[in-house]
FILUM-584922 format. One record per atom (N, C-alpha, C): residue number from 0; residue in one letter; atom name; x, y, z. Coordinates in steps of 0.02 Angstrom, whole numbers. Layout:
roro num NUM residuo A atomo CA xx X yy Y zz Z;
...
//
This chain:
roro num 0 residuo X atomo N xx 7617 yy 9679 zz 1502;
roro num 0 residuo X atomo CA xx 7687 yy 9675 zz 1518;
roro num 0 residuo X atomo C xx 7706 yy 9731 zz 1567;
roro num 1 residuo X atomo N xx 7684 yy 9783 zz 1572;
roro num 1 residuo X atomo CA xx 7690 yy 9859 zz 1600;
roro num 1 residuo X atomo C xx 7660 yy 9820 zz 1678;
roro num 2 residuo X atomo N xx 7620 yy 9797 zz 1676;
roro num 2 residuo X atomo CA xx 7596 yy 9803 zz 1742;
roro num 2 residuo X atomo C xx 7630 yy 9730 zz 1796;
roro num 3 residuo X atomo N xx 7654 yy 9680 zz 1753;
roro num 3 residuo X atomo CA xx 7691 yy 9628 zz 1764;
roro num 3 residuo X atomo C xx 7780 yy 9661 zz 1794;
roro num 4 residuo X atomo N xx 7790 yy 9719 zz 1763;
roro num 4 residuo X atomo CA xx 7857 yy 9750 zz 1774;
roro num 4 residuo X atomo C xx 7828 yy 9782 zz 1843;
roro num 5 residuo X atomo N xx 7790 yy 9830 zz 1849;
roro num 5 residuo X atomo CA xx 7755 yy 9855 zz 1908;
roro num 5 residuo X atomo C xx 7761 yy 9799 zz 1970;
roro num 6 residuo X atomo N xx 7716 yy 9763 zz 1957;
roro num 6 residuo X atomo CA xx 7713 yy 9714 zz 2025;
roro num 6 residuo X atomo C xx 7778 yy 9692 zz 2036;
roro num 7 residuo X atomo N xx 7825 yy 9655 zz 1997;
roro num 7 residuo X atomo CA xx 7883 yy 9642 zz 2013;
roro num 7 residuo X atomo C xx 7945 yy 9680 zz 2028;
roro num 8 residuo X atomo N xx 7926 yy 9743 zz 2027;
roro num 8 residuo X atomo CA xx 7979 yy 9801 zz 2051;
roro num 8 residuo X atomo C xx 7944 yy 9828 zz 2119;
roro num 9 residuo X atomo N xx 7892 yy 9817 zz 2139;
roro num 9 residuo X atomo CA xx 7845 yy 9824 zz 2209;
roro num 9 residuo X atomo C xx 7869 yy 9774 zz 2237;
roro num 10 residuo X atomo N xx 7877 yy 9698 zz 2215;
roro num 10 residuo X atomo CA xx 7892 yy 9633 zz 2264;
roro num 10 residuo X atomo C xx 7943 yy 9657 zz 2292;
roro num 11 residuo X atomo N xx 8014 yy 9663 zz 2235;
roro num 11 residuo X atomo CA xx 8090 yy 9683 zz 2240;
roro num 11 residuo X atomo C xx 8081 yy 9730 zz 2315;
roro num 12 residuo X atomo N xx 8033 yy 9788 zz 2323;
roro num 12 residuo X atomo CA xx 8043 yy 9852 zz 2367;
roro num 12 residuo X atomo C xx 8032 yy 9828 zz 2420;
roro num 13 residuo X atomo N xx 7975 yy 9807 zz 2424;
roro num 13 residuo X atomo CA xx 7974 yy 9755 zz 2476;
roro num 13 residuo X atomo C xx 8009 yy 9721 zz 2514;
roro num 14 residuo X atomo N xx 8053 yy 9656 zz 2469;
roro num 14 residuo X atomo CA xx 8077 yy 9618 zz 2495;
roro num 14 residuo X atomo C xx 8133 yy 9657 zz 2528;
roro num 15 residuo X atomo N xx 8169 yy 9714 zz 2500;
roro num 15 residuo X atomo CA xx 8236 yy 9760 zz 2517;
roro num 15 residuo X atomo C xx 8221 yy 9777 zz 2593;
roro num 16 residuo X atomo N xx 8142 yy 9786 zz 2608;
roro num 16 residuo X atomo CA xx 8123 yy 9847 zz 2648;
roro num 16 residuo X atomo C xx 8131 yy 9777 zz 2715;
roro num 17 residuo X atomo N xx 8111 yy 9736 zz 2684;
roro num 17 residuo X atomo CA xx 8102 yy 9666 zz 2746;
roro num 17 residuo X atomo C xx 8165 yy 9643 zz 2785;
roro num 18 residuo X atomo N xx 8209 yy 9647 zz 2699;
roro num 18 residuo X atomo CA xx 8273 yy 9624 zz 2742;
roro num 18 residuo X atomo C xx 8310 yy 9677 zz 2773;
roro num 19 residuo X atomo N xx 8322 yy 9734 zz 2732;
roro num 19 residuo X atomo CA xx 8356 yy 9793 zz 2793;
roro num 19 residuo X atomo C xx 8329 yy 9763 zz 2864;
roro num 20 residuo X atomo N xx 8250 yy 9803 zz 2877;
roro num 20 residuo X atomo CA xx 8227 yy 9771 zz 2934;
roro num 20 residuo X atomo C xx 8244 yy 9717 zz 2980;
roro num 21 residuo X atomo N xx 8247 yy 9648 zz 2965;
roro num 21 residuo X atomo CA xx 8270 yy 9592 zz 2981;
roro num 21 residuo X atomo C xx 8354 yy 9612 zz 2991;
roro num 22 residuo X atomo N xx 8389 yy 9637 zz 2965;
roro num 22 residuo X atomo CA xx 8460 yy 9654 zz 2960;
roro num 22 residuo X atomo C xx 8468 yy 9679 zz 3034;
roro num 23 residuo X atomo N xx 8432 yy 9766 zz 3047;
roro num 23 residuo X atomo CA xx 8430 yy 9800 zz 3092;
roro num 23 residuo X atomo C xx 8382 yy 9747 zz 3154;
roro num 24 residuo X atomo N xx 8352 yy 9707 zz 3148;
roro num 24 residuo X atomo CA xx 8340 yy 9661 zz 3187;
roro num 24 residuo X atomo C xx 8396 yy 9636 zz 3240;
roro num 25 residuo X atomo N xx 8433 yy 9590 zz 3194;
roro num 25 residuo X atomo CA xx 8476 yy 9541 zz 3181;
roro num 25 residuo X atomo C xx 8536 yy 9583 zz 3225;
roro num 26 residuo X atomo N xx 8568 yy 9650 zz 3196;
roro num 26 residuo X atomo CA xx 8610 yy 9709 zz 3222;
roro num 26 residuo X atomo C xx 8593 yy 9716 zz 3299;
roro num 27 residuo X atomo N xx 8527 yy 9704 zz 3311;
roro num 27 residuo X atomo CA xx 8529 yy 9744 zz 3382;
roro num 27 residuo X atomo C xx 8520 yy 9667 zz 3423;
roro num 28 residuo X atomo N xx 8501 yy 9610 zz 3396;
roro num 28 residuo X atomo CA xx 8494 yy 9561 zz 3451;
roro num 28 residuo X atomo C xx 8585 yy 9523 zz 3462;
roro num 29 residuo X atomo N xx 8634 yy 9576 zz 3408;
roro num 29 residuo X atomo CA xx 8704 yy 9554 zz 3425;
roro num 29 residuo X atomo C xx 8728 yy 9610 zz 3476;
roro num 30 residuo X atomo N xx 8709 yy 9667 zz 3461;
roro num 30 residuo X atomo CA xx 8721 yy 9718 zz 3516;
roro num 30 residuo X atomo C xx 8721 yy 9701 zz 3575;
roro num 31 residuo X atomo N xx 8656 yy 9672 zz 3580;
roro num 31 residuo X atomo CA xx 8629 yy 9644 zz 3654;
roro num 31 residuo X atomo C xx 8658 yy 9576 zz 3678;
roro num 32 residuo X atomo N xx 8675 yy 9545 zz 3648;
roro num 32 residuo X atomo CA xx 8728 yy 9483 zz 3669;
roro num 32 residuo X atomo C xx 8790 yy 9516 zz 3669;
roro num 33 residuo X atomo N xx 8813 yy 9559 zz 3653;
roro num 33 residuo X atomo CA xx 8888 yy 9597 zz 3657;
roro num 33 residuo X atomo C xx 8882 yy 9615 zz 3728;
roro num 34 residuo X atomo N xx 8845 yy 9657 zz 3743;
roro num 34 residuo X atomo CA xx 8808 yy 9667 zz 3793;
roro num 34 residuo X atomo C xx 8833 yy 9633 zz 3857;
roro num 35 residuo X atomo N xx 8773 yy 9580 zz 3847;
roro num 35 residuo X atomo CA xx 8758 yy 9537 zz 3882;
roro num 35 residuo X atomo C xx 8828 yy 9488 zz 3924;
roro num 36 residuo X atomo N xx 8870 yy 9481 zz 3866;
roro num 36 residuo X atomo CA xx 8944 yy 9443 zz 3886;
roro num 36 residuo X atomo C xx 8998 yy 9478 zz 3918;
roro num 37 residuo X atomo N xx 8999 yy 9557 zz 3877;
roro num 37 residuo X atomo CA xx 9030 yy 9577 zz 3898;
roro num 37 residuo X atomo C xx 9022 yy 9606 zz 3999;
roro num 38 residuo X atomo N xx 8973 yy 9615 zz 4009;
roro num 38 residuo X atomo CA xx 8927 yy 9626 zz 4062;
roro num 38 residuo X atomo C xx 8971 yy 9557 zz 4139;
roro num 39 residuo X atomo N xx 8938 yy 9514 zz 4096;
roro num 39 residuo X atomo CA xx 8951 yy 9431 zz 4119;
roro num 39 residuo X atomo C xx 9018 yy 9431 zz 4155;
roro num 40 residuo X atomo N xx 9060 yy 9431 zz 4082;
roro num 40 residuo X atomo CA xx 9140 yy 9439 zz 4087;
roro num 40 residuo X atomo C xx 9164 yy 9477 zz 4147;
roro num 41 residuo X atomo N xx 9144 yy 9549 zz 4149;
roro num 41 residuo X atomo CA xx 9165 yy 9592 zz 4220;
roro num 41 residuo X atomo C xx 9151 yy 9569 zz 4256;
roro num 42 residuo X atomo N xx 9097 yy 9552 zz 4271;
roro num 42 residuo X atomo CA xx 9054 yy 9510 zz 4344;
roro num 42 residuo X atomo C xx 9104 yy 9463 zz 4366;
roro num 43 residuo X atomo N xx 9116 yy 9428 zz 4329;
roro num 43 residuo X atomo CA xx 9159 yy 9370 zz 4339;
roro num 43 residuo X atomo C xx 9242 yy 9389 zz 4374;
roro num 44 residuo X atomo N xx 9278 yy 9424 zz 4312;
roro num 44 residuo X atomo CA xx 9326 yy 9453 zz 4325;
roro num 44 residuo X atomo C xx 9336 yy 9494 zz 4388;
roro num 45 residuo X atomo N xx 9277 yy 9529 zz 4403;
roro num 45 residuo X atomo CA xx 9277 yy 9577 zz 4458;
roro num 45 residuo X atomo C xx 9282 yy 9522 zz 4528;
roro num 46 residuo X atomo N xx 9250 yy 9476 zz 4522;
roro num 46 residuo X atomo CA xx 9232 yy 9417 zz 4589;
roro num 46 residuo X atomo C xx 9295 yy 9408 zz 4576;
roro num 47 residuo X atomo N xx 9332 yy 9359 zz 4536;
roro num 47 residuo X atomo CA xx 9387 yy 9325 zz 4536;
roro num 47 residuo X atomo C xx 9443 yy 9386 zz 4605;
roro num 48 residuo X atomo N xx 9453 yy 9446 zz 4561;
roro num 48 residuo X atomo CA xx 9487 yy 9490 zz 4584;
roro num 48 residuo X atomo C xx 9485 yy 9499 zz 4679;
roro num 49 residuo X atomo N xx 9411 yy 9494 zz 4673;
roro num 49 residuo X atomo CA xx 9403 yy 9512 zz 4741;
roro num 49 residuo X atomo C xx 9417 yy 9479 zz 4794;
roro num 50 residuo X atomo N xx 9395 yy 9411 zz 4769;
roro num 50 residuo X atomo CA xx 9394 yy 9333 zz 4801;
roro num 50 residuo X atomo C xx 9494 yy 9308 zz 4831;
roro num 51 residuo X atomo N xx 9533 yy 9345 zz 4768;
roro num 51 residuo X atomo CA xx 9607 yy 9320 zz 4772;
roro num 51 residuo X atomo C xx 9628 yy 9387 zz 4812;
roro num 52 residuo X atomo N xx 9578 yy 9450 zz 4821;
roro num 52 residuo X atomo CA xx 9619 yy 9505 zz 4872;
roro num 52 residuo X atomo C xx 9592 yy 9494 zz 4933;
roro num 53 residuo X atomo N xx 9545 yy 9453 zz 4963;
roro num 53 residuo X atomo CA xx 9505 yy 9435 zz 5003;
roro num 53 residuo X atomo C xx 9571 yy 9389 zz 5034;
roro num 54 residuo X atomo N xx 9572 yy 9331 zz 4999;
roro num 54 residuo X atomo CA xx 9635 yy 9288 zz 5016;
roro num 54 residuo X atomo C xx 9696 yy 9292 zz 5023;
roro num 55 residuo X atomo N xx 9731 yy 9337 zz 4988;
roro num 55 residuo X atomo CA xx 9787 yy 9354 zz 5017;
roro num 55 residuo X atomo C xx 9767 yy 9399 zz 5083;
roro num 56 residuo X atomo N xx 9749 yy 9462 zz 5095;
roro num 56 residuo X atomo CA xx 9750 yy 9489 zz 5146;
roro num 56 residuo X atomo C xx 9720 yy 9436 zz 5207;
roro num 57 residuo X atomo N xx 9666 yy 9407 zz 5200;
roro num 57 residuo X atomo CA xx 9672 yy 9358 zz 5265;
roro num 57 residuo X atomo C xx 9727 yy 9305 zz 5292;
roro num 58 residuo X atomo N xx 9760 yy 9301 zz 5221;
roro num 58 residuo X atomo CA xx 9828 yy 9268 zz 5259;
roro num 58 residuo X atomo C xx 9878 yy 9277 zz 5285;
roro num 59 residuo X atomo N xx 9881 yy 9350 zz 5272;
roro num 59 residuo X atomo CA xx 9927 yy 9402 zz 5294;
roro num 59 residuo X atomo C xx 9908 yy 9417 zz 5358;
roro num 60 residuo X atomo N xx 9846 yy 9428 zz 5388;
roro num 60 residuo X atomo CA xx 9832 yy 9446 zz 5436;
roro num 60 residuo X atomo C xx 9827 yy 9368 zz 5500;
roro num 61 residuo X atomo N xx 9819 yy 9322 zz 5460;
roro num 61 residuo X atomo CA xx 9821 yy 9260 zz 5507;
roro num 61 residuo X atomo C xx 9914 yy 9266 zz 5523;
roro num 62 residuo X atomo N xx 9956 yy 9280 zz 5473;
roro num 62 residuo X atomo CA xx 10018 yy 9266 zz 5476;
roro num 62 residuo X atomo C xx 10053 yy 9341 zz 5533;
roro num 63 residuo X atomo N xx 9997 yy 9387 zz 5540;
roro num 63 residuo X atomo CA xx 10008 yy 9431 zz 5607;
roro num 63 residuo X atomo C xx 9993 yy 9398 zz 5657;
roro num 64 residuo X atomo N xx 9919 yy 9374 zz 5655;
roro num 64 residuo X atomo CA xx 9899 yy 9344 zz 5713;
roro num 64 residuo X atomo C xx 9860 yy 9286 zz 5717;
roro num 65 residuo X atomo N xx 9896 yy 9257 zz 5733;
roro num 65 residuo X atomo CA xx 9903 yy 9165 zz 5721;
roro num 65 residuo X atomo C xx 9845 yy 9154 zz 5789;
roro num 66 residuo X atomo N xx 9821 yy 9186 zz 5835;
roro num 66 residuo X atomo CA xx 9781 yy 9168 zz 5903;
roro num 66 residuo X atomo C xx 9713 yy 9192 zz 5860;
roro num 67 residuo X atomo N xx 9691 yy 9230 zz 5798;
roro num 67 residuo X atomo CA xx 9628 yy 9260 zz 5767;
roro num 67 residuo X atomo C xx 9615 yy 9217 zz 5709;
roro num 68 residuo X atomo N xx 9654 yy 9154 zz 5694;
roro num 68 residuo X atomo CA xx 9648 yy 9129 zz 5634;
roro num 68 residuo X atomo C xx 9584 yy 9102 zz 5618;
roro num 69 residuo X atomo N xx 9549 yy 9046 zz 5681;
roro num 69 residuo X atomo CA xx 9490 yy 9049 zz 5660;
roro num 69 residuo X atomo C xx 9414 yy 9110 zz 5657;
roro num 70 residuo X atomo N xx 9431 yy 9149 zz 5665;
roro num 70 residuo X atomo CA xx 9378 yy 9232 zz 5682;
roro num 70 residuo X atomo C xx 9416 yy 9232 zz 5603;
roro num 71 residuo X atomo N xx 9470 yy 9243 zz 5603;
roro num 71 residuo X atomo CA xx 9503 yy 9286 zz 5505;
roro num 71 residuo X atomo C xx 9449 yy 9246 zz 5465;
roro num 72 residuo X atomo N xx 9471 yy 9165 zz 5462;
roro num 72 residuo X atomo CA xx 9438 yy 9124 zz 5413;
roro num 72 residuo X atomo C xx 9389 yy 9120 zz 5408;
roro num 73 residuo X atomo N xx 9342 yy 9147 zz 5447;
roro num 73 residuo X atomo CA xx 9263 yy 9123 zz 5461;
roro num 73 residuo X atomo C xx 9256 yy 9192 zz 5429;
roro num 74 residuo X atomo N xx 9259 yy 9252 zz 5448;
roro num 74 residuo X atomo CA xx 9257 yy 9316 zz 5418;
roro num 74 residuo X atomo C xx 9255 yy 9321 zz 5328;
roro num 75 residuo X atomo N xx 9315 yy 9277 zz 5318;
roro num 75 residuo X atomo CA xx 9350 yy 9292 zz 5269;
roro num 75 residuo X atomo C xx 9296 yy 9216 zz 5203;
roro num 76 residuo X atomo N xx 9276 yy 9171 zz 5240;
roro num 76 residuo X atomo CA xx 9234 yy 9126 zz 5199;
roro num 76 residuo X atomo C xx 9171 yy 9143 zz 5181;
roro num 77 residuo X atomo N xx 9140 yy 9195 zz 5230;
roro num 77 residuo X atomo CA xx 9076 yy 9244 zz 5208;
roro num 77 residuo X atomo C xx 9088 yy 9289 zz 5188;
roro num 78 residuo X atomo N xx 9119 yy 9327 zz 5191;
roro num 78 residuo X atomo CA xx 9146 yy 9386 zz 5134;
roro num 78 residuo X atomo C xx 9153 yy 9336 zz 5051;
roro num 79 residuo X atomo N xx 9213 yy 9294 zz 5051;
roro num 79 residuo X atomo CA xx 9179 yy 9273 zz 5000;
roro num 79 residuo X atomo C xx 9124 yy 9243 zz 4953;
roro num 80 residuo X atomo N xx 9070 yy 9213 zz 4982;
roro num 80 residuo X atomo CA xx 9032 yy 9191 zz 4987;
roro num 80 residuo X atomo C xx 8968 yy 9242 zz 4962;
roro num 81 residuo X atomo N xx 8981 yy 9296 zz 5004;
roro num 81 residuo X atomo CA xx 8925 yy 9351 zz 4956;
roro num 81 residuo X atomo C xx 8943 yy 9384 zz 4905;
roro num 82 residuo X atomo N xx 9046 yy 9412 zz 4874;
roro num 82 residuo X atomo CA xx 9061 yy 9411 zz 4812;
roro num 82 residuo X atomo C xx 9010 yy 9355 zz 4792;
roro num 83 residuo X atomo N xx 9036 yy 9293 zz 4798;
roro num 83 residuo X atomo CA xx 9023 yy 9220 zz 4751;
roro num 83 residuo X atomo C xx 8932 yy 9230 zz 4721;
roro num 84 residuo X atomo N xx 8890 yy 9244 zz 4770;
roro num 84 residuo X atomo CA xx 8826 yy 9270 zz 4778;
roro num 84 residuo X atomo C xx 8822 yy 9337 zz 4712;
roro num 85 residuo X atomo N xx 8841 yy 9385 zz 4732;
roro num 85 residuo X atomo CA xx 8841 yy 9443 zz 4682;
roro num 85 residuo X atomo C xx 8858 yy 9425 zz 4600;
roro num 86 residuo X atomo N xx 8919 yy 9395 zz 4603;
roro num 86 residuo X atomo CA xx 8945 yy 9371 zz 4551;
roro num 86 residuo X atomo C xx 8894 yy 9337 zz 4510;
roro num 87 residuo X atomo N xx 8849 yy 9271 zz 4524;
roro num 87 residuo X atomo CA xx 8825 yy 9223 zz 4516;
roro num 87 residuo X atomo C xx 8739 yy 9236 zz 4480;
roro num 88 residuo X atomo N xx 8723 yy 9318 zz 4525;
roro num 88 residuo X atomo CA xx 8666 yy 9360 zz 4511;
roro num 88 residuo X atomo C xx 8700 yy 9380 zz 4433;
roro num 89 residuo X atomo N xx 8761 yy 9419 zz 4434;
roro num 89 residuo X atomo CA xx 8788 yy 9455 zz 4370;
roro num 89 residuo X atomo C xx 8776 yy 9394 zz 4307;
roro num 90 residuo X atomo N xx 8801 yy 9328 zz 4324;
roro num 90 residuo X atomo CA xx 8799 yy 9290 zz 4273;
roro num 90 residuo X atomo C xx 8730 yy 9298 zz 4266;
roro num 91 residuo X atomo N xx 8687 yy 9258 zz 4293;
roro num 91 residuo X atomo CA xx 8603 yy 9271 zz 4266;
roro num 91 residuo X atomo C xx 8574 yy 9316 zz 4234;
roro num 92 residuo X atomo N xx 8583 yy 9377 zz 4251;
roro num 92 residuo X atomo CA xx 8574 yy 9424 zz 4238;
roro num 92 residuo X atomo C xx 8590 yy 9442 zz 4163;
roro num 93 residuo X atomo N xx 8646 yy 9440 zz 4138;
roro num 93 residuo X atomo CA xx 8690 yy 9426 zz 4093;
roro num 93 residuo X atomo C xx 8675 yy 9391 zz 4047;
roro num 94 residuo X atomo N xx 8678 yy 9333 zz 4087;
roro num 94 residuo X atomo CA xx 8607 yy 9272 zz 4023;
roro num 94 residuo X atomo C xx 8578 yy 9291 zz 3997;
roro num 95 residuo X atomo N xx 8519 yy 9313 zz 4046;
roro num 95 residuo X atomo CA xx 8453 yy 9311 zz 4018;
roro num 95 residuo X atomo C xx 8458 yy 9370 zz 3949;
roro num 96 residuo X atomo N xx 8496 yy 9440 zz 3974;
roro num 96 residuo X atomo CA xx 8512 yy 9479 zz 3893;
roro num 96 residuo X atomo C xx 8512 yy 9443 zz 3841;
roro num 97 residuo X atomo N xx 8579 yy 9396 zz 3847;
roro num 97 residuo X atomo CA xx 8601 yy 9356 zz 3801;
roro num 97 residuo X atomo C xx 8559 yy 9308 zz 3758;
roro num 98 residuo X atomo N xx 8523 yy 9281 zz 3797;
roro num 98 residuo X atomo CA xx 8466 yy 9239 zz 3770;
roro num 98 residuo X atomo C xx 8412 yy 9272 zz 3771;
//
């Protein structure tokens, strides 16, 4: 009986020691998706931001000078375009943490 109590108070230590473990597992692969989204989220937010200050000021500046409108727009569609680019890297990037 003594040694039946033994082994089954060794399983118990065990199993405690597995799941903490698994716990602190579990803890850091949420960290890293916290991470990961939160990361994402700026990327995103930051493009959005840039993309709508990109656009107003080129319209402002077409609405100075209406003879530069196509030079503004063409300027102003590759400027966004490499935000859109940067942004697009952040999402991936972002992912892959996440997953």
């Amino acid at each position: 009986m003594n040694r039946f109590l033994s082994v089954l108070f060794a399983t118990l230590v065990v199993m405690m020691i597995a799941t903490e473990a698994s716990a602190q597992e579990a803890a850091a692969a949420v960290r890293e998706s916290l991470g990961g989204g939160i990361a994402t989220g700026l990327a995103v937010i930051g493009a959005g931001i840039g993309i709508g200050w990109i656009g107003s000021r080129s319209n402002e500046s077409i609405a100075r000078q209406p003879e530069m409108a196509g030079r503004i727009s063409t300027n102003m569609i590759l400027t966004a375009a490499l935000i859109e680019g940067v942004a697009l890297f952040a999402v991936v990037v972002g992912g892959f943490i996440i997953g």
